[in-house]
C-alpha positions in Angstrom: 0.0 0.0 0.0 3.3 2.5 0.6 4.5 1.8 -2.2 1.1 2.5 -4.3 0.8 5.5 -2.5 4.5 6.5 -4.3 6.6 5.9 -1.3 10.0 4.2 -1.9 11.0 0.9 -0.2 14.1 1.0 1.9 14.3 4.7 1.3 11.0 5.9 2.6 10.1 3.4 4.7 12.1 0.1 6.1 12.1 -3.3 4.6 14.3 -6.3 5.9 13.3 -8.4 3.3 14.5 -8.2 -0.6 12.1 -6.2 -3.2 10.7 -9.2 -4.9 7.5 -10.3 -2.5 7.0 -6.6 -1.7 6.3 -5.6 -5.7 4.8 -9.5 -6.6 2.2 -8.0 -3.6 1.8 -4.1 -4.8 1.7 -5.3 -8.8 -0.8 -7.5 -8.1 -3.2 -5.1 -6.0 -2.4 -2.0 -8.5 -4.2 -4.3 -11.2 -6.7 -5.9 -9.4 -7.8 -3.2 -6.3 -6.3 -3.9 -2.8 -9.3 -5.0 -0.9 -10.2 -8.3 0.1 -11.9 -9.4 -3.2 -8.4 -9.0 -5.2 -5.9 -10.0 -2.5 -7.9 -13.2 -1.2 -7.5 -14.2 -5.3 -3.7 -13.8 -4.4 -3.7 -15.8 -1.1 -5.6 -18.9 -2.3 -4.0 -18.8 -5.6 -0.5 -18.9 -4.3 -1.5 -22.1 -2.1 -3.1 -23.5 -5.5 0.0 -23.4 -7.5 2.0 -24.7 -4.7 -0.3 -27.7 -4.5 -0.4 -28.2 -8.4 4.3 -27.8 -8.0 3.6 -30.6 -5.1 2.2 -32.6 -7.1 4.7 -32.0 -10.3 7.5 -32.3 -8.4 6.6 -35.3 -6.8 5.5 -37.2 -9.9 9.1 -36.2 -11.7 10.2 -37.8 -8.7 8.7 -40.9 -7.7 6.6 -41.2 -11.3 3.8 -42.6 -9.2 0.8 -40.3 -9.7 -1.4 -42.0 -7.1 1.1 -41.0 -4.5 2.1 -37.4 -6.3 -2.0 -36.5 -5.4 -2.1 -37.7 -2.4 0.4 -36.3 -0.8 -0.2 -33.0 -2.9 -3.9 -33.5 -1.5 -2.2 -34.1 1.9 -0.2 -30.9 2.3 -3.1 -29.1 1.6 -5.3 -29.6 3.8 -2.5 -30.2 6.2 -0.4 -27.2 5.4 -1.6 -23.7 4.9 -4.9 -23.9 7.4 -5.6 -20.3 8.4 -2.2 -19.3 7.3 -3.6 -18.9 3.8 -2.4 -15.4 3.6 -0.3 -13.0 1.6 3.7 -14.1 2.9 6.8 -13.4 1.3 7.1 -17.4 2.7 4.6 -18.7 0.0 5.9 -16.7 -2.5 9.5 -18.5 -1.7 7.7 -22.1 -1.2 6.6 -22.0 -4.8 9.8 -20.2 -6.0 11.7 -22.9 -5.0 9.2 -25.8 -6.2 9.4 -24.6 -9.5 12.7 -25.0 -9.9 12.8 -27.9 -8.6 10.3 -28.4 -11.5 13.0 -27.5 -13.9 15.9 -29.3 -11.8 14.1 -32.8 -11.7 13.5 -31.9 -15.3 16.7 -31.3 -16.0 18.6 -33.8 -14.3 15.9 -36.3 -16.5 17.9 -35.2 -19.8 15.5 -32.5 -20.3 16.5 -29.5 -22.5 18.4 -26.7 -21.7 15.9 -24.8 -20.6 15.0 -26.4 -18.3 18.3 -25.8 -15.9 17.6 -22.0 -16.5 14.3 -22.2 -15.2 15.6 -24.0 -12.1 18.3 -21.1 -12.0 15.6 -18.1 -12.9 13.1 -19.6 -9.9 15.8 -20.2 -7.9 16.6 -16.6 -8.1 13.4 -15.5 -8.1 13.3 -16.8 -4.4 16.2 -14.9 -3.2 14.6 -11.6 -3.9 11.6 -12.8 -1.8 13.6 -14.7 0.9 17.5 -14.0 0.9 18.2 -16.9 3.5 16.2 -19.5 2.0 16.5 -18.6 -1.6 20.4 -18.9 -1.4 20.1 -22.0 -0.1 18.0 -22.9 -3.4 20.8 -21.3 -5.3 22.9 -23.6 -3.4 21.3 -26.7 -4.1 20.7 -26.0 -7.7 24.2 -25.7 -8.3 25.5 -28.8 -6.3 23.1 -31.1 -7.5 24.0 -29.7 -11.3 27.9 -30.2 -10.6 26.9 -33.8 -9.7 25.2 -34.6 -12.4 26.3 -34.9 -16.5 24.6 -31.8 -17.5 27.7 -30.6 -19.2 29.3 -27.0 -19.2 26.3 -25.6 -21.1 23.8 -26.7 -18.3 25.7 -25.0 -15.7 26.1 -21.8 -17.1 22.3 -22.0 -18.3 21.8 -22.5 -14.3 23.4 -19.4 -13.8 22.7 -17.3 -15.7 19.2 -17.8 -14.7 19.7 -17.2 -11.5 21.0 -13.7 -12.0 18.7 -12.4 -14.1 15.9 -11.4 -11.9 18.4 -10.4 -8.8 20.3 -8.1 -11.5 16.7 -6.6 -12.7 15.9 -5.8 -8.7 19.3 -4.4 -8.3 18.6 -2.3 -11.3 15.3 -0.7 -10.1 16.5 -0.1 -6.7 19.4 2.0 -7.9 16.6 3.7 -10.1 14.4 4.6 -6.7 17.4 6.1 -5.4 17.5 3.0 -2.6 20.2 0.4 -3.0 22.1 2.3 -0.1 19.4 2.0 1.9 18.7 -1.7 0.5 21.9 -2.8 1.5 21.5 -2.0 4.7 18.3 -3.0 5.7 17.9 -6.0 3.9 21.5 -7.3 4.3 23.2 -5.8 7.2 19.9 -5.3 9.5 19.2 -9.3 9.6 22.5 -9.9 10.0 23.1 -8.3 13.2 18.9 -7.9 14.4 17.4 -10.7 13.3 18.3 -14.5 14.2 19.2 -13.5 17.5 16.1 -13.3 18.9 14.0 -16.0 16.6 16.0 -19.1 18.1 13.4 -21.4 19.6 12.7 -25.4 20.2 11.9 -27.1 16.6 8.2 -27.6 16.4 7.3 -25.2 19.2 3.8 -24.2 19.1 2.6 -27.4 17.9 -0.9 -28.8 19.2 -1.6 -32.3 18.8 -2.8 -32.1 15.5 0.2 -30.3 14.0 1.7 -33.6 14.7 1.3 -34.6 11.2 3.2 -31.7 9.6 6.0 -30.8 12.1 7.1 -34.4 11.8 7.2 -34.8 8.5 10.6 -33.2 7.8 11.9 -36.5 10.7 9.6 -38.8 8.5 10.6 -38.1 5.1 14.4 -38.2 6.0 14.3 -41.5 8.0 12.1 -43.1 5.2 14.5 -42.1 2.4 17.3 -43.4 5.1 15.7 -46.6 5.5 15.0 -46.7 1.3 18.8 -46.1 0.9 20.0 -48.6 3.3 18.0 -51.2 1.7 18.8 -51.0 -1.5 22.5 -50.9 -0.5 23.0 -47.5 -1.9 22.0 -48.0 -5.1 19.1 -45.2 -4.7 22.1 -42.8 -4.2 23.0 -43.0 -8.0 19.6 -41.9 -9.3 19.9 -38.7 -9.7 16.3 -37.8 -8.7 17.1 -39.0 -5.3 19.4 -36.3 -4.6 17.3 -33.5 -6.1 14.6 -34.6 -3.8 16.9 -34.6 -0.8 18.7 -31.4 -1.5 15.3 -30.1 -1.5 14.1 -31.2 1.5 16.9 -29.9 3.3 16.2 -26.7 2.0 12.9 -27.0 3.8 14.5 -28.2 6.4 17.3 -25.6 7.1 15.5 -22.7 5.7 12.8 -23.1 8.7 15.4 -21.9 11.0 16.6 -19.7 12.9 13.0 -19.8 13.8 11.4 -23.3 13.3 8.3 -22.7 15.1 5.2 -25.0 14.1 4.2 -22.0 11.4 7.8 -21.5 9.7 7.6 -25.2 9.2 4.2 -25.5 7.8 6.0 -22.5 5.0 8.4 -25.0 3.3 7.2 -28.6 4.6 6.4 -28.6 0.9 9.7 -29.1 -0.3 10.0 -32.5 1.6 7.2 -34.3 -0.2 9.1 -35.3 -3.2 11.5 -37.0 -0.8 9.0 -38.6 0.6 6.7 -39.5 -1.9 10.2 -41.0 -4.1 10.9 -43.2 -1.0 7.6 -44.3 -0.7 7.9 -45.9 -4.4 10.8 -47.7 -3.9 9.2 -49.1 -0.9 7.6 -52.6 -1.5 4.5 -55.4 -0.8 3.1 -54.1 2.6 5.1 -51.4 3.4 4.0 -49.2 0.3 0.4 -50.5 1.1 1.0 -49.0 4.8 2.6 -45.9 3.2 -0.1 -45.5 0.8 -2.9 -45.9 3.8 -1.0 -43.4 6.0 -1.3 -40.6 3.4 -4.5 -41.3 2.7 -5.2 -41.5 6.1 -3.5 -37.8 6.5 -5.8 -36.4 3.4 -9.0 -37.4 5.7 -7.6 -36.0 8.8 -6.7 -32.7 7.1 -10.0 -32.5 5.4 -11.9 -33.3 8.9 -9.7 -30.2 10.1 -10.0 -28.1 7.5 -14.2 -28.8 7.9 -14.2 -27.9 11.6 -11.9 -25.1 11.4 -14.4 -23.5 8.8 -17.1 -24.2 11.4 -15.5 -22.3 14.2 -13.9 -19.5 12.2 -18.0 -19.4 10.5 -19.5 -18.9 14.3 -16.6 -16.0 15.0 -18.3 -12.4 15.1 -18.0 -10.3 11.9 -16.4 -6.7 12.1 -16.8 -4.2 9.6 -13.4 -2.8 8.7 -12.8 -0.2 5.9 -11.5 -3.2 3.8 -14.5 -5.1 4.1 -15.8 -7.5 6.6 -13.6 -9.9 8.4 -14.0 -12.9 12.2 -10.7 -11.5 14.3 -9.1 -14.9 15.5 -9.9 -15.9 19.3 -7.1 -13.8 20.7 -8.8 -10.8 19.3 -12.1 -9.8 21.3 -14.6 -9.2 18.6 -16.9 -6.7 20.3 -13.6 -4.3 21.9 -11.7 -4.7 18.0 -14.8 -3.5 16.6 -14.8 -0.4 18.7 -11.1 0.2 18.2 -12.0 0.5 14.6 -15.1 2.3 14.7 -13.1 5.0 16.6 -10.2 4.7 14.1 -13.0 5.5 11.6 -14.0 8.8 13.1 -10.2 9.9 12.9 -9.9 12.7 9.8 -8.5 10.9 6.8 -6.1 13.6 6.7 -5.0 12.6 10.1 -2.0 10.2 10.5 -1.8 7.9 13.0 1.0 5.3 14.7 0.5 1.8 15.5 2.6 -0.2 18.2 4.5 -2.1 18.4 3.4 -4.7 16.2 0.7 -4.4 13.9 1.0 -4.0 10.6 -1.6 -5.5 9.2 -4.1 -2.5 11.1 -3.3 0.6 8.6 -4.3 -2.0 5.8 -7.3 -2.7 7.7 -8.5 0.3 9.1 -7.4 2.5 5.1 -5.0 4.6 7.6 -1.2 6.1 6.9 1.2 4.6 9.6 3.3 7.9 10.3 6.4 5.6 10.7 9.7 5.0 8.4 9.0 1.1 10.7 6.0 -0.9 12.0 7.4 -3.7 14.1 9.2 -2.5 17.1 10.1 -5.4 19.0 13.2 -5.2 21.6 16.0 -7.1 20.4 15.2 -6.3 16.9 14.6 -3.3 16.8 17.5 -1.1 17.6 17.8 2.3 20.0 18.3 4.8 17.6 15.0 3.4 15.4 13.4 3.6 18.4 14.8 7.2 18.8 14.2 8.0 15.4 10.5 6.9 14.9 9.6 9.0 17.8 10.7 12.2 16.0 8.9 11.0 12.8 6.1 10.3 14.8 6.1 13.4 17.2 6.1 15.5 13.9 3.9 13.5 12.0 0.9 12.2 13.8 -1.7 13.0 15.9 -3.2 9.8 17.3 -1.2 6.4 18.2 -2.6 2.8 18.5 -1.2 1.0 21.3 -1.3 -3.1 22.0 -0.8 -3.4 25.1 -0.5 -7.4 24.8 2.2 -7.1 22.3 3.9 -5.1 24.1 4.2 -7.0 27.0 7.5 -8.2 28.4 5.9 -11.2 29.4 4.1 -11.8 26.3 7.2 -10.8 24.3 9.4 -13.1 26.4 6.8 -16.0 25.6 7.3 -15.1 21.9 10.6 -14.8 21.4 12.4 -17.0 24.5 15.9 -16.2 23.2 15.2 -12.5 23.5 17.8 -11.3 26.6 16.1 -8.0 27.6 12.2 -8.0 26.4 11.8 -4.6 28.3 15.3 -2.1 27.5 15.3 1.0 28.5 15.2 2.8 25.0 11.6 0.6 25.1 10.8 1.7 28.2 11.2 5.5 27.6 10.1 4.9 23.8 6.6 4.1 25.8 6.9 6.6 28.2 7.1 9.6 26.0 4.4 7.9 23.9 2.5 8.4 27.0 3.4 11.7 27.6 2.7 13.5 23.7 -0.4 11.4 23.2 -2.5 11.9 26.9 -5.7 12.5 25.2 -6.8 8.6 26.1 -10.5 8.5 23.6 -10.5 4.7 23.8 -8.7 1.7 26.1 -9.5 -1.7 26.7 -8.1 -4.6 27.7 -5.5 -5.1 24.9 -5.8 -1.3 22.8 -5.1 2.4 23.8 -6.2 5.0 21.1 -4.9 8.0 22.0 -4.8 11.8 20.7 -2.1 14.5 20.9 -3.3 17.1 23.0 -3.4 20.6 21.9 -1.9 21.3 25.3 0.0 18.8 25.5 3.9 19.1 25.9 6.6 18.1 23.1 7.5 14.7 22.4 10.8 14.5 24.1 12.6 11.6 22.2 16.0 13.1 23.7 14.9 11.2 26.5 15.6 8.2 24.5 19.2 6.6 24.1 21.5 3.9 23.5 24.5 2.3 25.4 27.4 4.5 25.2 30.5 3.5 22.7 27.7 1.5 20.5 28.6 3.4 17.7 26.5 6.4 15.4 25.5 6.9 12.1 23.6 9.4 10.6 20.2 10.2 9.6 18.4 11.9 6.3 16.2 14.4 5.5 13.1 12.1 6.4 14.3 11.2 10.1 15.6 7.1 8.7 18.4 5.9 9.8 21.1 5.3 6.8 23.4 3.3 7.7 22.9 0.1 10.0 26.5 -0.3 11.3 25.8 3.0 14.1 23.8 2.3 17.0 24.4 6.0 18.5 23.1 7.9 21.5 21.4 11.2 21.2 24.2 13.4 21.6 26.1 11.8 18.3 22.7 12.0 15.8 21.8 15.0 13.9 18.0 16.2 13.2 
């Protein structure tokens, strides 16, 4: 939506993530509108094509099309759930599977086209994902140096994968942003990122997440066992290690967070590994294997059933983007009253959301007056702290507060690697919050809306600082921080 409205990623506004899911998202809504109707075409079509590359991939693999549709039937149902949303994670999922349509196709004696599409996909996914999508890259080119695809097939490969990274480069030079890109989308996770986002595999889980958080275990010991008993002979057909270097591209690219939900994102790319060992099984174990993902399909359909049920008896609330059922952590009737007062605000009013709600100026059809819009300790650093409360003491008049997400206690629950869920740059962040904004017109149990007062005092973000000797960089005309290597106290940033 910023970028629709003509702002510039990583110059105007702060991005930790590469351009290519951001402008897949904005292209799409600048031809189709960016309400519900258009982007819920997105969301479920995204989880369609990464069924249909399921099912491909798996077939080129195993060439059992019984199994290929089940287990493509199987993930998704299984899978996605309510997480059948708009993700740069889905966009990489199906990135990757289709080139691992054009590896497994290439690796077949296919033509030579067919090891550029697994290097254009595979670079595709980078500019979504830059973790996950190199580690595509990566597998694309080891499984190619192991095969007899020649010299021609290699460089094919690559230059496929540099085409679309070199067209992204391009266009952010043109915005005037690759500074700015650099440093938010490779330094900033570098530093900001994994250190917070380590947690147990498969936390979050409920019993019947079972199915999927295990799967990466299953498919691996399965192709194990496969490999054993054939006395290694598997190893040599080279559609045995596409299909593993794939699934360990699901597997590793789930970390440094591999949380029930960052699984359920690329379990995908283990299916081919599992669906290939299932074929070489033989008598009753490819019967039991057979039964088992069957079994799965009806389980997944049985949940998908009842969680249409219980989401179907959720309250509706109007928002400006059309009607949607807030989840069960959301009260219904205190949500709807948060955005029925949102909707008295001018239009011409901007307003701030904290600390972690992006998805709300979508929602409510609202500017956030911030350069960020998830300020979580650990991440985020003191001088964005610092430097989104000058943005936001000269730019907007009312802030949105959740007071759940904001929570040390709740934040420590999130993220249980985080050291210090409540820093002092958080805690005087809050404070002055508190302070320019003390015209309270709605709270309940999770929101604050709040108004500047006309006679109210300044916003004094000097109040806000960082450790001494943690470095400085400078700032531009809009207030953003350029340059991620300074963490700097007040005394060392220019306005």
């Amino acid at each position: 939506m910023r970028i629709l409205a003509g702002e510039v990623l990583y110059r105007d506004f702060f991005g930790i993530l590469p351009p290519g899911g951001y402008l897949i998202a904005a292209a799409w809504m600048k031809l189709f509108g960016p309400d519900f109707a258009g982007v819920r075409v997105l969301a479920v079509g995204v989880i369609v094509g990464i069924a249909a590359l399921v099912y491909a991939t798996a077939r080129l693999s195993s060439g059992s099309r019984p199994l290929a549709a089940l287990v493509a039937v199987a993930w998704a149902m299984l899978s996605p759930g309510t997480w059948t949303v708009i993700n740069h994670h889905w966009f990489t999922t199906a990135a990757s599977m289709a080139s691992a349509v054009g590896l497994l196709m290439a690796v077949d004696g296919g033509p030579r086209r067919a090891a550029f599409a697994a290097g254009v996909f595979a670079g595709v996914a980078v500019m979504v994902t830059s973790t996950r999508g190199a580690l595509m890259c990566v597998a694309v080119i080891v499984v190619l140096l192991s095969l007899d695809v020649g010299r021609a097939g290699l460089v094919s490969a690559a230059a496929g994968m540099v085409l679309i990274p070199a067209a992204m480069v391009v266009h952010v030079y043109a915005e005037g942003a690759l500074g700015a890109a650099f440093d938010d989308v490779i330094l900033y996770p570098a530093f900001q990122y994994a250190g917070i986002q380590s947690v147990p595999f498969g936390m979050g889980a409920s019993v019947y997440d079972l199915n999927v958080v295990a799967f990466f275990p299953i498919a691996l010991m399965l192709a194990g066992a496969v490999l054993a008993l054939r006395r290694g002979a598997l190893w040599r057909d080279p559609r045995f290690r596409v299909s593993l270097a794939l699934a360990m591209v699901g597997l590793l690219g789930s970390y440094p967070r591999p949380d029930r939900v960052h699984i359920s994102f690329t379990v995908a790319l283990a299916c081919p590994l599992f669906v290939l060992a299932m074929a070489q099984a033989r008598g009753l174990a490819r019967i039991a294997g057979g039964a088992l993902v069957a079994g799965l399909c009806i389980v997944g359909v049985i949940g998908a059933m009842a969680t249409a049920v219980i989401v179907g008896r959720l309250p509706v609330v109007v928002t400006a983007r059309g009607p949607i059922r807030p989840s069960p952590n959301l009260v219904a009737p205190e949500f709807a009253t948060l955005v029925g007062e949102i909707d008295k605000v001018p239009a011409s009013n901007a307003l701030f959301f904290y600390p972690y709600g992006p998805l709300l100026p979508y929602l409510t059809g609202r500017r956030h007056a911030a350069a960020v819009d998830v300020m979580i300790p650990g991440y985020t650093i003191a001088e964005h702290f610092r430097k989104t409360c000058v943005q936001v003491a000269s730019d907007a008049q009312w802030v949105v507060i959740d007071r759940l997400l904001s929570d040390p206690i709740v934040l420590r629950k999130m993220y249980p690697a985080l050291r210090d869920p409540d820093p002092p740059e958080k805690r005087e962040f809050e404070a002055v919050l508190r302070a320019g904004f003390d015209d309270v017109v709605y709270t309940s149990g999770r929101y604050e809306l709040r108004r500047r007062s006309r006679e109210g005092p300044e916003v004094p973000c000097e109040r806000i600082w960082a450790p001494a000797g943690s470095g400085c960089s400078g700032a531009d005309r809009r207030g953003r921080t350029v340059g991620f290597s300074s963490r700097c106290g007040i005394s060392d940033i220019g306005e």
